[in-house]
N, C-alpha and C positions, 0 to 999 in steps of 0.2 A: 548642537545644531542637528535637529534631522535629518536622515541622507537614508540614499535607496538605491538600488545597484537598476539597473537602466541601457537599454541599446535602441539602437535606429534603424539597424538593419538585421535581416537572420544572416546567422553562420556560426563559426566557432565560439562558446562562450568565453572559451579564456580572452581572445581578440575583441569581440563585440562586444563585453558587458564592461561596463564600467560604473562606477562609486560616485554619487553627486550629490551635493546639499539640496535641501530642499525645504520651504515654508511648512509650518504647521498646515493642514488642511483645515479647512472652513468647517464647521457642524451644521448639516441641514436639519428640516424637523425629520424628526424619527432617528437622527443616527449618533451614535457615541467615538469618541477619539478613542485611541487604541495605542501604546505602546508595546510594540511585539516583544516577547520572550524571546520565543524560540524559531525555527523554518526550517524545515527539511529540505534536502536538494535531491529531486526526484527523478529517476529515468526521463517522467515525461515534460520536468520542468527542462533537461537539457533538449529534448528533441522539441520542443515548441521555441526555444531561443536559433535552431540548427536550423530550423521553417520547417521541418517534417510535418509541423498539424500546421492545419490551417487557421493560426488565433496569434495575437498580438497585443501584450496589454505593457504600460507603461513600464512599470514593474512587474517582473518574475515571478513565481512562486506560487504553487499552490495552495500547502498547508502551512499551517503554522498556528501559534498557543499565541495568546495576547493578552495585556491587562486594560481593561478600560478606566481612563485616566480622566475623562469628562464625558459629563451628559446632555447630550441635546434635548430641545422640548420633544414632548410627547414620547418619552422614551417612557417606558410602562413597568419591564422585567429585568433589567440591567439598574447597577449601582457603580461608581467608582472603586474600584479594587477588585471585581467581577474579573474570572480568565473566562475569556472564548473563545471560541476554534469558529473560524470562518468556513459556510456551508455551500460557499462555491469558489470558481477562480478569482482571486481580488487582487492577487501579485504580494505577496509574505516578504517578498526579500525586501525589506523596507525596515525604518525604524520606528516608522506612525503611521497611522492610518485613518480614515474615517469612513463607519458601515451603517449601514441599516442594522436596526436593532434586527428585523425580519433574518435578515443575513447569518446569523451570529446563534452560535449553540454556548448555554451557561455551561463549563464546568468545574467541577469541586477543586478550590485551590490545593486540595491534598493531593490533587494526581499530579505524577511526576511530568518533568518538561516532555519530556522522551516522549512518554505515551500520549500524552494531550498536543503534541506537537505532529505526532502522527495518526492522529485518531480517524482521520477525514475520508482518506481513500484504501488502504489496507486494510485495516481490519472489514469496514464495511464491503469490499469487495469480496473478500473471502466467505463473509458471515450468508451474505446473499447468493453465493453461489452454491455452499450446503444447502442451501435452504429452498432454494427454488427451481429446481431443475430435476431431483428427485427428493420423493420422502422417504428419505433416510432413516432408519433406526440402529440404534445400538445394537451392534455387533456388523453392520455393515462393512463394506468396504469402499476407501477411495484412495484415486491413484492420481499421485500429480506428478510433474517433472518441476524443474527447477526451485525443487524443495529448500534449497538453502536462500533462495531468496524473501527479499521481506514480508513480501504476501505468504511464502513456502513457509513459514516458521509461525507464522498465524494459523493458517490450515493447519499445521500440525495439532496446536494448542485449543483449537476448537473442537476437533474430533477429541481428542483426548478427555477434553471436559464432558461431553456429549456420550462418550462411548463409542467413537465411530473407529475401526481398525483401519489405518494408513500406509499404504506403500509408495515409498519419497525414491524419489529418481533425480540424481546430480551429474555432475559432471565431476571424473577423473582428474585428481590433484595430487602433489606432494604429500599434502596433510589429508588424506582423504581420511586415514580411521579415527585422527580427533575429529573433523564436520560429522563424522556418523555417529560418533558418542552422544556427540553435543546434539544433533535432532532428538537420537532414542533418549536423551534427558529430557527431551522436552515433552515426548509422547509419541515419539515416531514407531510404529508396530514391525516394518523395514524398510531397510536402506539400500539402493543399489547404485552404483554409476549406469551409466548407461549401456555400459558394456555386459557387466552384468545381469538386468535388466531384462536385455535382450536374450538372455539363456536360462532364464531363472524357470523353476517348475513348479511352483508355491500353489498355482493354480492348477493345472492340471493334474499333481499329484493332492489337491483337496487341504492341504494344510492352510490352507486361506480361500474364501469363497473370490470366486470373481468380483471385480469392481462392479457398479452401477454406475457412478461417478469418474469421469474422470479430469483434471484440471490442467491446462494446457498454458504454459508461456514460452513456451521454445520454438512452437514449428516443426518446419521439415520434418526426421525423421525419427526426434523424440517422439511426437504428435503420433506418429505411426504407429511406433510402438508399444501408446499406450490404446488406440484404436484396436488393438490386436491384441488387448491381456479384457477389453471391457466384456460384458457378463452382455446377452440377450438383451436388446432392449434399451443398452445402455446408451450413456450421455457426454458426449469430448465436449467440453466447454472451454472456449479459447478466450483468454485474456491478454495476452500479449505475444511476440512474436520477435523472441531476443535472439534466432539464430538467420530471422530474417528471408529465411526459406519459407514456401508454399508448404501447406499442407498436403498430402495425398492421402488419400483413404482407399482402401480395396472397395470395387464395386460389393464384392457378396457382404461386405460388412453392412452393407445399407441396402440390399434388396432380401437375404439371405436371416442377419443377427438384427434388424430393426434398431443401427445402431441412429444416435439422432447426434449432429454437430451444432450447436450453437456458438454465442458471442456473446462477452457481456463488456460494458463499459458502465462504470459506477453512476459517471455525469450523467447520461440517460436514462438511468433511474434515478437519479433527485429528481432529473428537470418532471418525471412524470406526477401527475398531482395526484393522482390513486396513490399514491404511496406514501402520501403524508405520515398519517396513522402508523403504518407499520415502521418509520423511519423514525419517528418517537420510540418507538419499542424497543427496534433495534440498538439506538445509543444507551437505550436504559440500561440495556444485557451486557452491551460490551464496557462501558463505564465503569456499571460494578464487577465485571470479572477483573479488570484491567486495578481499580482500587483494593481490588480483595488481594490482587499477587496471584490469582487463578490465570489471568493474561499476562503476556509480561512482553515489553515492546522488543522490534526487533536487537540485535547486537546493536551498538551507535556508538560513533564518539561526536564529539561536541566540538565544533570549531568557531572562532571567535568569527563575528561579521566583518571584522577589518581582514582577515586573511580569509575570503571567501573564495581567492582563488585556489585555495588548497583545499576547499571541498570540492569543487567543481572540477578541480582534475584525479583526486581520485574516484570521482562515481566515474570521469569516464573511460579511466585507465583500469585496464583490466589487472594491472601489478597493482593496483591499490589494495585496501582492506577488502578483501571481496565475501560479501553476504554482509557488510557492516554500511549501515544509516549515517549518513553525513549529516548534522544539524547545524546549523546558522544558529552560533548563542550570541545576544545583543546584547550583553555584559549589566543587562540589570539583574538577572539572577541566573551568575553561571556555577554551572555544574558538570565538571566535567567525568562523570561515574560512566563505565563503560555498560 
């Protein structure tokens, strides 16, 4: 029987979501049935259940991997047995679906759940923020904090490919010198907590040029101090804000170093239609890095859809697997590989 997790009100997801059957959906013209693979449980899938955004859709869930199981008329590029990743909010936590073909990106059944499960908003927010803010060349430098998160582990792996040298800023742990292995395997140039970070002389004493870039999901006074390591000119680009603090920047940084603060949210770059074109290109690039093993999805483990409350309490408990991707597997092709 179909079923899909579901609430009527915001607040707590463990309290307000709950599991219900539900009819196959109808096929309009233009749209294909879907039985989901896989779904990610995202930061911002829990703050839109919590009311934090302002959106509300039946079901949850942003991304997620899908097989298409029947075809509506006028469906044109889609077949039965076809995986797609849906190319906007549809609600994933579900066991079926029904989309617009328009809606829906083809990808190669070789690519793993993990990575086609996640394809949607990390990697392309990363990819777009190298890319459009400064032009970057090989040998450059960029400075992000919350590097061990899942966006953080992508940046790594795209400079890395690209040539671009990285300085990753974490938060102080138990296990702090294995999370620093495990980035500099991935391509991390250096590693500092924050504490460190904050007295490090890499730049001033020349052994690394200053940043141009720098990529921001913490706030407060992470945000600061990577405003105060950026090069002339440079660029804090803020994508999230996980310690929930104000940013503050020094006045002389911005009348003085010409530094520039921006903001990026991925959704407002699909919704714009100039960017078609380049948004074809872009999944071209990360598809085959991610099929080649040149990309490789964040850490994850896979949890079955009947114990979904056991992902959704560890994204929000900070004693859970922390830097690791919780996925919603629907038990038609599980894999539980970390």
């Amino acid at each position: 029987m179909p079923s899909r997790l579901t609430y009527s009100k915001s607040g707590d997801p463990i309290e307000v979501l709950r599991k219900e059957d539900c009819p196959l959906p109808n096929l309009e013209d233009g749209e294909v049935l879907l039985e989901m693979l896989a779904a990610p449980v995202n930061p911002v899938d829990i703050n839109i259940i919590q009311g934090k955004y302002p959106m509300h859709t039946e079901a949850p869930g942003y991304e997620g991997v899908a097989r298409v199981v029947k075809v509506g008329s006028h469906v044109e590029n889609l077949i039965v047995g076809d995986h797609v990743v849906p190319m906007k909010y549809v609600g994933t936590w579900r066991t079926h679906l029904a989309l617009p073909e328009a809606v829906l990106l083809k990808v190669p059944k070789e690519l793993g759940l993990a990575e086609a499960a996640t394809l949607a908003i990390n990697p392309p927010t990363m990819y777009r923020m190298l890319k459009d803010y400064v032009q970057l060349q090989a040998g450059d430098t960029v400075v992000q904090n919350g590097a061990n998160s899942a966006c953080g582990v992508i940046a790594i792996q795209l400079c890395r490919i690209w040539g671009i040298k990285t300085v990753n800023v974490i938060r102080d742990r138990p296990d702090i010198g294995k999370l620093k292995n495990f980035l500099k395997d991935l391509g991390a140039t250096y590693v500092f907590t924050e504490e460190e970070f904050a007295k490090t002389d890499i730049f001033k004493s020349g052994a690394l040029d200053k940043p141009l870039l720098a990529l921001n999901c913490v706030g407060g006074k992470s945000a600061t101090q990577l405003v105060r390591q950026l090069d002339f000119g440079g660029v804090l680009v803020t994508y999230g804000g996980m310690s929930m603090e104000p940013i503050s920047v020094p006045t002389s940084a911005l009348i003085f170093r010409d530094i520039r603060l921006e903001g990026f949210n991925i959704n407002r770059w699909y919704e714009n239609e100039d960017n078609i074109t380049e948004r074809a290109k872009m999944y071209t690039d990360l598809i085959s890095l991610l099929s080649k093993g040149e990309l490789k999805a964040p850490p994850h483990v896979f949890v079955s859809f009947e114990n979904y409350k056991d992902a959704i309490k560890n994204t929000l408990s900070k004693n859970g697997m922390v830097g690791k991707k919780y996925i919603l597997d629907y038990g038609v092709q599980f894999n539980n590989k970390m």
